[in-house]
BAKOLSE-865132 format. One record per residue (C-alpha): residue number from 1; residue in three letters; y, x, z. Coordinates in steps of 0.2 Angstrom, whole numbers, plus 2048, in hexadecimal, padded with zeros to 3 digits. Example, Ala and Ser with C-alpha at 12.3 -4.5 7.8 and 13.67 -1.06 7.14 Angstrom:
# BAKOLSE-865132
<site><n>1</n><res>ALA</res><y>7EA</y><x>83E</x><z>827</z></site>
<site><n>2</n><res>SER</res><y>7FB</y><x>844</x><z>824</z></site>
# end
This chain:
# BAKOLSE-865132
<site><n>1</n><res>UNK</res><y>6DC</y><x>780</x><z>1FC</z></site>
<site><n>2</n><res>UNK</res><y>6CF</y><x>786</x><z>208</z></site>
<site><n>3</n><res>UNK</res><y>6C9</y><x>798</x><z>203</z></site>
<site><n>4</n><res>UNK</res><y>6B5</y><x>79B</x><z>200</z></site>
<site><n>5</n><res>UNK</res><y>6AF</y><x>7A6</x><z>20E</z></site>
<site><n>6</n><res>UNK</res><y>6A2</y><x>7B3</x><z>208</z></site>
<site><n>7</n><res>UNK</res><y>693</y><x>7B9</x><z>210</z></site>
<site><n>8</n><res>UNK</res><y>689</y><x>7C8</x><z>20A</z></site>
<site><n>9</n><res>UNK</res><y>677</y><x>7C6</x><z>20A</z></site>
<site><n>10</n><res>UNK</res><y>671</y><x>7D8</x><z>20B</z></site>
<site><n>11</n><res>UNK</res><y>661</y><x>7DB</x><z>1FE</z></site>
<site><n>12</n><res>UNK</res><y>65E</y><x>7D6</x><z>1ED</z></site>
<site><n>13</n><res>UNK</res><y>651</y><x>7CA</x><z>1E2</z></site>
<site><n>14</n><res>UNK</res><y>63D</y><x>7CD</x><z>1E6</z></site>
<site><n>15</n><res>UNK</res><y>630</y><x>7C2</x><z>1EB</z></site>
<site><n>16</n><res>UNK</res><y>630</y><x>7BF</x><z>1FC</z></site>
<site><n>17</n><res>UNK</res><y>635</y><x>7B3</x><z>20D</z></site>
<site><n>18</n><res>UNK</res><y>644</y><x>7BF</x><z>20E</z></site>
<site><n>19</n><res>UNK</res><y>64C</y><x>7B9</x><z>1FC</z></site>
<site><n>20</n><res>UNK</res><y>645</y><x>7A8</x><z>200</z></site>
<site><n>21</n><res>UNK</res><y>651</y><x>7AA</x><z>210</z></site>
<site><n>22</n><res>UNK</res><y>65F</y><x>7AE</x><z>206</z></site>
<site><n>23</n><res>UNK</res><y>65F</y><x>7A1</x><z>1FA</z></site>
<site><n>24</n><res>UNK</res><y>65C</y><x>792</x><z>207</z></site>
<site><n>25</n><res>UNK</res><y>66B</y><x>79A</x><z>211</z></site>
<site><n>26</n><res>UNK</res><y>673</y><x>79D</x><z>201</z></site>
<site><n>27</n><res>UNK</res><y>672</y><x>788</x><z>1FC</z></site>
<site><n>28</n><res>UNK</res><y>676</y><x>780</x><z>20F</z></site>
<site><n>29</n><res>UNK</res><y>684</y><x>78C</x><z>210</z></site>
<site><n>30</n><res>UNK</res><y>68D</y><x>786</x><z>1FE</z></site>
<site><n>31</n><res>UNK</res><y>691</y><x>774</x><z>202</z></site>
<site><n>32</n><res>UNK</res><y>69D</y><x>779</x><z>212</z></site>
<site><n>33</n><res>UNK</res><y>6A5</y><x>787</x><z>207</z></site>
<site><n>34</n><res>UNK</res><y>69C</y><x>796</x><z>20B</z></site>
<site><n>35</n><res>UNK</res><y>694</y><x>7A3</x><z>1FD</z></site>
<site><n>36</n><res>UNK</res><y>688</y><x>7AC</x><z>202</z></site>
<site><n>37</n><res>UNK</res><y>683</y><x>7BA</x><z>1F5</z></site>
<site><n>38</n><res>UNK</res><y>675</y><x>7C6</x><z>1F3</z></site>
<site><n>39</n><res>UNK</res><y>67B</y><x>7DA</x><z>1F4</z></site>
<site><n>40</n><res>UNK</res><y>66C</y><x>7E6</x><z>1EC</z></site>
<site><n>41</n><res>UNK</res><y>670</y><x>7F9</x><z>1EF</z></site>
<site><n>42</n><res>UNK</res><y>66A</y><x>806</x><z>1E2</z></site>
<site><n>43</n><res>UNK</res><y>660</y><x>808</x><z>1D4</z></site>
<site><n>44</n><res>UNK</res><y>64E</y><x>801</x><z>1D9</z></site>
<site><n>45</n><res>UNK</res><y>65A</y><x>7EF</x><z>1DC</z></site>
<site><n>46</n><res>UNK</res><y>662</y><x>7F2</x><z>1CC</z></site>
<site><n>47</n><res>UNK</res><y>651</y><x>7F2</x><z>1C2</z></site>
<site><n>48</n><res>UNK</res><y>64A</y><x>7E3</x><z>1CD</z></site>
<site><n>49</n><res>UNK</res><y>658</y><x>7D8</x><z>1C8</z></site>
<site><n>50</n><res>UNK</res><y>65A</y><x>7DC</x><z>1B7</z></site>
<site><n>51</n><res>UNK</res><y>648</y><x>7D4</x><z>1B6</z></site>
<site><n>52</n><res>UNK</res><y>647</y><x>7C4</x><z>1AC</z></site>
<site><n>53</n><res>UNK</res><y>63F</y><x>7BB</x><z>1B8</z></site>
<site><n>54</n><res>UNK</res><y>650</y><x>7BC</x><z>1C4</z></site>
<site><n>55</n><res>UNK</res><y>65B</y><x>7B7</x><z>1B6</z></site>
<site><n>56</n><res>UNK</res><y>662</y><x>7A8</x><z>1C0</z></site>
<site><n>57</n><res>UNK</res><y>662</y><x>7B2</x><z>1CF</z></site>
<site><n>58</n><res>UNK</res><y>670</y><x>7BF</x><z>1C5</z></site>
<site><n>59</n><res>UNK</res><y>680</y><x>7B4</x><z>1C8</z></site>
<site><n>60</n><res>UNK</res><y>67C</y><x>7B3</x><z>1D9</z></site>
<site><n>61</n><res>UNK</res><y>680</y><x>7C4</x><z>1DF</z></site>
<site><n>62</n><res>UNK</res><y>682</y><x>7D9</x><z>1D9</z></site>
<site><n>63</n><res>UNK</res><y>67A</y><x>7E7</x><z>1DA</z></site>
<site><n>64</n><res>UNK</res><y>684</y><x>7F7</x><z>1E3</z></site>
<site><n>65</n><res>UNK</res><y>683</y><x>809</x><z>1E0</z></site>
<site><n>66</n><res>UNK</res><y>677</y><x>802</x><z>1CF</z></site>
<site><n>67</n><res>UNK</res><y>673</y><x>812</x><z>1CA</z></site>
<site><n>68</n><res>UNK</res><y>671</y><x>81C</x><z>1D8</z></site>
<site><n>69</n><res>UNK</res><y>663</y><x>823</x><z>1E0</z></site>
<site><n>70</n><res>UNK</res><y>66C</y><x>82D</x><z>1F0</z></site>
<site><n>71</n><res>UNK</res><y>66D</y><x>826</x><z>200</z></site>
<site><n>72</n><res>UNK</res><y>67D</y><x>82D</x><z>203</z></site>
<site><n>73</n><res>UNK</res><y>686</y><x>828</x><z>1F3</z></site>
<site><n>74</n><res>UNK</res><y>67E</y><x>817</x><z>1F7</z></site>
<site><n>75</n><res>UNK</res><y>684</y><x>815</x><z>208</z></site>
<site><n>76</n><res>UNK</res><y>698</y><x>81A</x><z>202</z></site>
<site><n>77</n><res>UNK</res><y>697</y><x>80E</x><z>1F5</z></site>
<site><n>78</n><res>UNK</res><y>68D</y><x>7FD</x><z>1FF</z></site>
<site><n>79</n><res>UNK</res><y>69A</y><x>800</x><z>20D</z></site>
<site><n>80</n><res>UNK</res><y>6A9</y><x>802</x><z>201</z></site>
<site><n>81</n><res>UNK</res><y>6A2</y><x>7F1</x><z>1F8</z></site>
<site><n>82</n><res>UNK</res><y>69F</y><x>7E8</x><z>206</z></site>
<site><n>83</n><res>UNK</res><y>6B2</y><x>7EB</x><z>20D</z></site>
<site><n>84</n><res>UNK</res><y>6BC</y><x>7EB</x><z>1FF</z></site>
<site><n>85</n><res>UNK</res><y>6B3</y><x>7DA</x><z>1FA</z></site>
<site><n>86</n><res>UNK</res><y>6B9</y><x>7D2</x><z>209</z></site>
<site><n>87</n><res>UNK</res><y>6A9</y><x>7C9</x><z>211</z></site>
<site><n>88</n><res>UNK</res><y>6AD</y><x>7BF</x><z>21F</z></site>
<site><n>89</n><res>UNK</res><y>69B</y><x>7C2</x><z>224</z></site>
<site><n>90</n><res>UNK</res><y>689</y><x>7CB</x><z>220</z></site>
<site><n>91</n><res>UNK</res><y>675</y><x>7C7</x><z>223</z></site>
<site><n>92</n><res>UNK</res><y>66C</y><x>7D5</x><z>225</z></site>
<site><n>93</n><res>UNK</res><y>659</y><x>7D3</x><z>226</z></site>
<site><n>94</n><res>UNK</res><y>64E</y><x>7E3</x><z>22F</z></site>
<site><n>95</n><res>UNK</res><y>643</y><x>7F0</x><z>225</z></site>
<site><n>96</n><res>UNK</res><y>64E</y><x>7E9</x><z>215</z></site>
<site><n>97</n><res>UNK</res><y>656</y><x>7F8</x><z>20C</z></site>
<site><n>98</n><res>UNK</res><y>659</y><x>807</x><z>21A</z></site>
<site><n>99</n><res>UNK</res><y>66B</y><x>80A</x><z>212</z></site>
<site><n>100</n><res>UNK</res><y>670</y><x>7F9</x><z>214</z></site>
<site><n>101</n><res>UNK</res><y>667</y><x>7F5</x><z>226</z></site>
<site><n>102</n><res>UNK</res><y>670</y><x>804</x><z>22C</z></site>
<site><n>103</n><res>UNK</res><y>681</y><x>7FF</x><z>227</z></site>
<site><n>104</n><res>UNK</res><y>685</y><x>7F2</x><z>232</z></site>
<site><n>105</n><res>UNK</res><y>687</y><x>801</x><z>23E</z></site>
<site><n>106</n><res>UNK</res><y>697</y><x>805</x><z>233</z></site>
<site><n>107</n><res>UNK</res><y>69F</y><x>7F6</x><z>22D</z></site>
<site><n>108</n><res>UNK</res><y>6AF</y><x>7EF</x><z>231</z></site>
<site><n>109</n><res>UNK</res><y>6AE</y><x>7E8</x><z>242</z></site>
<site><n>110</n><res>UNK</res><y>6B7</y><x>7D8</x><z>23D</z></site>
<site><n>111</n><res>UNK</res><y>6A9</y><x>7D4</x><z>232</z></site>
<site><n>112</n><res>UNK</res><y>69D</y><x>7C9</x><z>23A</z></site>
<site><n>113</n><res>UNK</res><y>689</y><x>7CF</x><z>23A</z></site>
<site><n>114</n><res>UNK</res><y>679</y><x>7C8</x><z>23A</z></site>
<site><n>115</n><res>UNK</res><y>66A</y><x>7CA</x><z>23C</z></site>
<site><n>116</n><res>UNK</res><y>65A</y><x>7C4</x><z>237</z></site>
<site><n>117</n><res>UNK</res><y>647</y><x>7C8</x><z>23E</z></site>
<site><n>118</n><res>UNK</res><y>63B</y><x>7C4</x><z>234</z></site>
<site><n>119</n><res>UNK</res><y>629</y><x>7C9</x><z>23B</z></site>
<site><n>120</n><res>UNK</res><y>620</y><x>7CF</x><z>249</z></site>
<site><n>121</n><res>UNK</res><y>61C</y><x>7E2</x><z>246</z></site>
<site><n>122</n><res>UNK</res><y>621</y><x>7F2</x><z>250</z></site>
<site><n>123</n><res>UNK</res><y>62A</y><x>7F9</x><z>243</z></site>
<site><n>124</n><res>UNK</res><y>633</y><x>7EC</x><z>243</z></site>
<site><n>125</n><res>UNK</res><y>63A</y><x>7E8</x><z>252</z></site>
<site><n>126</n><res>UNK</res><y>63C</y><x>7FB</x><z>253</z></site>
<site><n>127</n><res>UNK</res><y>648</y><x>7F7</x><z>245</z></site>
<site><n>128</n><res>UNK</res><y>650</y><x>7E8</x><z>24B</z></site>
<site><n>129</n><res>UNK</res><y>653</y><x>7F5</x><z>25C</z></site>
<site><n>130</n><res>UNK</res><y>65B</y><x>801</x><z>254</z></site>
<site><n>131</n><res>UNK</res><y>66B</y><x>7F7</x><z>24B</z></site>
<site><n>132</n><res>UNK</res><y>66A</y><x>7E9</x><z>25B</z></site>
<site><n>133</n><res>UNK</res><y>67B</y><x>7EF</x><z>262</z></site>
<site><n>134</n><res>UNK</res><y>682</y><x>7EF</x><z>251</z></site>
<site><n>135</n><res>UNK</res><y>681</y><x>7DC</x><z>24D</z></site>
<site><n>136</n><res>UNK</res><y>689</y><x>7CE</x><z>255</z></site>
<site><n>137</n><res>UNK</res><y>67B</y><x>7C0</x><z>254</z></site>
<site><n>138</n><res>UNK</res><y>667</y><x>7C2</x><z>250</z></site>
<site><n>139</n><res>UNK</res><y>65D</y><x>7B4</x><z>249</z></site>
<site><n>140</n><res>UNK</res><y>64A</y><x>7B4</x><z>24A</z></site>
<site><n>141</n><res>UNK</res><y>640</y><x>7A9</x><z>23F</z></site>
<site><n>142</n><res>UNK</res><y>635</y><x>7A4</x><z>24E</z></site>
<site><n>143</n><res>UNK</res><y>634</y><x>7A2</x><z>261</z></site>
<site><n>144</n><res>UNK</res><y>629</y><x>7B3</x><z>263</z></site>
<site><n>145</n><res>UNK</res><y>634</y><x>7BD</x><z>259</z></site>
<site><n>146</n><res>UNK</res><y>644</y><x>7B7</x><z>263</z></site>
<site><n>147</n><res>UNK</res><y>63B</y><x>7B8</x><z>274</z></site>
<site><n>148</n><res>UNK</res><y>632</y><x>7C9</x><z>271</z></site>
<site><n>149</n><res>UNK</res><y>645</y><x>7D0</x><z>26E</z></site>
<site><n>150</n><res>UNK</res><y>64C</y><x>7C9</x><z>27B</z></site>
<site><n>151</n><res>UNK</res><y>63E</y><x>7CE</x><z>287</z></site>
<site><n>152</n><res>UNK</res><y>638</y><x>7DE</x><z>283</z></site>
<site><n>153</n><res>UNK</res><y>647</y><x>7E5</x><z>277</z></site>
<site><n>154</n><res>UNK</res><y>656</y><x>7E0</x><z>281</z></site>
<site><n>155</n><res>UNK</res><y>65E</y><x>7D5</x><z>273</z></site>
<site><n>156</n><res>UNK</res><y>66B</y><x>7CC</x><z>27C</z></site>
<site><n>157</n><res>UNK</res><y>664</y><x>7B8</x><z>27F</z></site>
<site><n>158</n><res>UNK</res><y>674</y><x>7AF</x><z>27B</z></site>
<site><n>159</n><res>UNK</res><y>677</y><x>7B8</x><z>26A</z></site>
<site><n>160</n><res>UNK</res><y>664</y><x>7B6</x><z>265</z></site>
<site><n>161</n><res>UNK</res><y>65E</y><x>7A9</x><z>25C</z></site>
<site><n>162</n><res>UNK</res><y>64C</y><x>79F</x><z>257</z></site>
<site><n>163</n><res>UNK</res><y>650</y><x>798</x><z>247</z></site>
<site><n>164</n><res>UNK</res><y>642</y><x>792</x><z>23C</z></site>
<site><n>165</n><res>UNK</res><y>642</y><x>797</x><z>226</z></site>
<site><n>166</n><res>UNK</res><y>647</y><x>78A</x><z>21E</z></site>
<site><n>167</n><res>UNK</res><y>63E</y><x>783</x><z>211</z></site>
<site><n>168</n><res>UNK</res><y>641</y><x>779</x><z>1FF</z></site>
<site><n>169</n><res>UNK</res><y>63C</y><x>768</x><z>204</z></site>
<site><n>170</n><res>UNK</res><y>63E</y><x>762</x><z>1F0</z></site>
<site><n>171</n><res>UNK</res><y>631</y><x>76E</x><z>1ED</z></site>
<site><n>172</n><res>UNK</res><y>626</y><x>768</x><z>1FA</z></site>
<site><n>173</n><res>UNK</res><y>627</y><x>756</x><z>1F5</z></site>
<site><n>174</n><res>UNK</res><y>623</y><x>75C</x><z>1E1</z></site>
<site><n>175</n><res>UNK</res><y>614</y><x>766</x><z>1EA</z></site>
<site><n>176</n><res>UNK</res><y>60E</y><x>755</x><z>1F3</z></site>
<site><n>177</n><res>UNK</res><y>612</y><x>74A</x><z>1E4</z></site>
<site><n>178</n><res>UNK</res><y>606</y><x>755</x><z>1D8</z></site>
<site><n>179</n><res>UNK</res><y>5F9</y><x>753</x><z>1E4</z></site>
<site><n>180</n><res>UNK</res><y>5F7</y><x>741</x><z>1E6</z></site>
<site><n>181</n><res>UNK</res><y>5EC</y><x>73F</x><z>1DB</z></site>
<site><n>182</n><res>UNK</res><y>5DD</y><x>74A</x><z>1E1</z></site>
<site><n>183</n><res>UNK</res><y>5DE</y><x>743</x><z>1F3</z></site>
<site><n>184</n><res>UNK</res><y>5CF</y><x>73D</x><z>1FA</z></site>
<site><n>185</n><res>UNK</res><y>5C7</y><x>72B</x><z>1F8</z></site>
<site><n>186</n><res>UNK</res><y>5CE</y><x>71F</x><z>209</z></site>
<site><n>187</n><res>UNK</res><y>5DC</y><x>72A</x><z>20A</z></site>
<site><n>188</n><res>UNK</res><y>5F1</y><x>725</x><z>206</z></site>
<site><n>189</n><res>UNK</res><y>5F9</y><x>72F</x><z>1FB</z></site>
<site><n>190</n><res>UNK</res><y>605</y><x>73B</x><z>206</z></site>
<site><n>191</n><res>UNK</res><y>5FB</y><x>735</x><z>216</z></site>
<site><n>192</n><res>UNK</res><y>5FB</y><x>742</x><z>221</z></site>
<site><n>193</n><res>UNK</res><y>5EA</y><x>749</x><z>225</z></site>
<site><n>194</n><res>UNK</res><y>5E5</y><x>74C</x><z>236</z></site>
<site><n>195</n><res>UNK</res><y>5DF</y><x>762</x><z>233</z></site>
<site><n>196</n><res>UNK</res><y>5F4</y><x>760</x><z>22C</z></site>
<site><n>197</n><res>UNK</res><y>601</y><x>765</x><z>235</z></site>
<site><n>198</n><res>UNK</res><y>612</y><x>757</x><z>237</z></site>
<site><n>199</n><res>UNK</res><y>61F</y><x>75D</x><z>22B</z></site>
<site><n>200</n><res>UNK</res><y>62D</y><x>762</x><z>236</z></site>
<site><n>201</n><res>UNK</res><y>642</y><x>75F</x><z>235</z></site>
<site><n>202</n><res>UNK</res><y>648</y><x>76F</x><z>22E</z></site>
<site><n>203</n><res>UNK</res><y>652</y><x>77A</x><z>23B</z></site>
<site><n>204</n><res>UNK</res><y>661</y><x>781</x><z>234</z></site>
<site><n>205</n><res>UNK</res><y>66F</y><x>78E</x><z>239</z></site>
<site><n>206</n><res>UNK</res><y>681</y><x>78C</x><z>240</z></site>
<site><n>207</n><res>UNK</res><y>68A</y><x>799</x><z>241</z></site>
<site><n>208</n><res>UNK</res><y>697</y><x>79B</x><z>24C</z></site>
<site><n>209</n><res>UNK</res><y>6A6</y><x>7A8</x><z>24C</z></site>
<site><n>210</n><res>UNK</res><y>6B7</y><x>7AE</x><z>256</z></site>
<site><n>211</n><res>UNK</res><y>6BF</y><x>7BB</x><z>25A</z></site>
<site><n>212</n><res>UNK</res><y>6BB</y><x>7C4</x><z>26B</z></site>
<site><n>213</n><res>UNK</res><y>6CD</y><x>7C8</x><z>273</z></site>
<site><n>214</n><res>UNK</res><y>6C6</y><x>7D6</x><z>27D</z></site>
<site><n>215</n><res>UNK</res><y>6C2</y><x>7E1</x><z>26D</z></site>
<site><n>216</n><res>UNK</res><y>6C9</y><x>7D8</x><z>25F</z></site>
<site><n>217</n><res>UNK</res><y>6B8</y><x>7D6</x><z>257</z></site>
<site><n>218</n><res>UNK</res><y>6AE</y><x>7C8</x><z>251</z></site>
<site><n>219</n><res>UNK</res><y>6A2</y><x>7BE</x><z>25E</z></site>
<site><n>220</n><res>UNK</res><y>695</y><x>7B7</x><z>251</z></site>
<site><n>221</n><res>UNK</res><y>68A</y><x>7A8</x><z>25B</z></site>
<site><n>222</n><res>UNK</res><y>67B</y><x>7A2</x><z>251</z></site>
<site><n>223</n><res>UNK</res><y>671</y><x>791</x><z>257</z></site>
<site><n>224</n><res>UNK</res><y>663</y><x>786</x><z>251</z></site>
<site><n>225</n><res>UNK</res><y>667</y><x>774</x><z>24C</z></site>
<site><n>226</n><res>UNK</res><y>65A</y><x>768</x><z>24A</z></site>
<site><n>227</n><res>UNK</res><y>65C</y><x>75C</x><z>23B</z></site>
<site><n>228</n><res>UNK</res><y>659</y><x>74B</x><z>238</z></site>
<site><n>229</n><res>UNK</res><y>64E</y><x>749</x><z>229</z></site>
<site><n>230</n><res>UNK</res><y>65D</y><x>73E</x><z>221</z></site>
<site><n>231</n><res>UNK</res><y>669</y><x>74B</x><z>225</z></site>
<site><n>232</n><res>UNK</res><y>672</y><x>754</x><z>218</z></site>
<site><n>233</n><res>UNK</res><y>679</y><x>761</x><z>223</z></site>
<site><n>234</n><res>UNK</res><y>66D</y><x>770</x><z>221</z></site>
<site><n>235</n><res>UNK</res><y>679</y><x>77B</x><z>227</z></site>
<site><n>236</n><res>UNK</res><y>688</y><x>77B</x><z>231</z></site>
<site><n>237</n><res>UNK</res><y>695</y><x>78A</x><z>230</z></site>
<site><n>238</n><res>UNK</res><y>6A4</y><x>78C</x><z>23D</z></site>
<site><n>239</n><res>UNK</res><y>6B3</y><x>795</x><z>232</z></site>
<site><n>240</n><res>UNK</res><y>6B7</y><x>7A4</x><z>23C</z></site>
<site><n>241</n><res>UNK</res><y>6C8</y><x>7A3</x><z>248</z></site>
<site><n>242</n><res>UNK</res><y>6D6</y><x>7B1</x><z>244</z></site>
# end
């Protein structure tokens, strides 16, 4: 039987594209036999998912270090977790919690890291600079965010990616279908109108791993694919080699 691979999702429930994020990647990754589970550090992520509006969320992931308040006594126990739990790989997203961003820097160099970029701002990027030799792939959710890193940041091109957010097409159609009814006279119902943008194929990830024989760590490669609206395949992962 083929084991489950695990990936840790670092952050925890809150409203937000971030959590979005993780629950898209979270629902492609499942069907090819990868889990992909939220890690929340500290007390501020143990009293935002004991809320009751993240009750379903609960079985999806843990909270570390729950009732702890110090940085260091957080950082022991995230990286002991993370190790001892035996993730085959982690998405960390920048300016999420400082504890967790900063350990990638310490983890277990067999464990594949990733990293997402979600906006444009200084801060940022400064952020995303300062881990960008500790990851082995970046993923920006648009061309601007991918280009200004590699341009002006020195991300390397071929480890950093444009991949667009996905989005819950079930929930656009629900969105559309409740809708209908107050279009305008002369108009179809779901017609397109000509101020709307064209609904786009969603992009999804693949993730790509091997061993690197120079150093024995793990060369994590991250592309975008472009889906057919028929396909099933979101999300496409490589196991990794070794």
């Amino acid at each position: 039987m083929t084991r489950t691979r695990t990936i840790a999702y670092f952050g925890s429930p809150h409203l937000g594209g971030t959590y979005s994020v993780y629950r898209q990647l979270r629902d492609g990754l499942r069907s090819f036999g990868w889990s992909v589970r939220w890690v929340g550090l500290g007390r501020e992520a143990e009293l935002a998912a004991q809320r009751c509006e993240w009750a379903t969320e609960r079985n999806f992931g843990e909270v570390v270090a729950a009732g702890s308040i110090d940085d260091r006594d957080q950082a022991a126990a995230f990286l002991n977790h993370i190790e001892t739990m035996s993730y085959d790989a982690v998405f960390t997203y920048v300016l999420a919690n400082r504890v967790q961003t900063n350990a990638v820097r310490y983890l277990d160099p067999r464990i594949s890291r990733i990293m997402i970029v979600h906006n444009i701002s200084p801060g940022t990027y400064a952020a995303a600079r300062a881990i960008r030799d500790h990851v082995h792939a970046t993923v920006g959710v648009s061309p601007r965010i991918r280009d200004d890193l590699v341009l002006r940041h020195g991300f390397p091109r071929d480890r950093t990616q444009a991949i667009a957010t996905a989005f819950d097409s079930a929930v656009s159609r629900s969105s559309s279908a409740s809708s209908d009814t107050s279009q305008p006279r002369g108009r179809e119902p779901g017609a397109a109108s000509p101020t709307e943008p064209v609904p786009q194929p969603p992009t999804s990830l693949k993730i790509q791993a091997k061993n690197r024989t120079d150093t024995g760590a793990t060369d994590c490669r991250v592309r975008a694919l472009r889906t057919s609206p028929t396909s099933q395949n979101r999300v496409t992962p490589v196991n990794k080699s070794g």
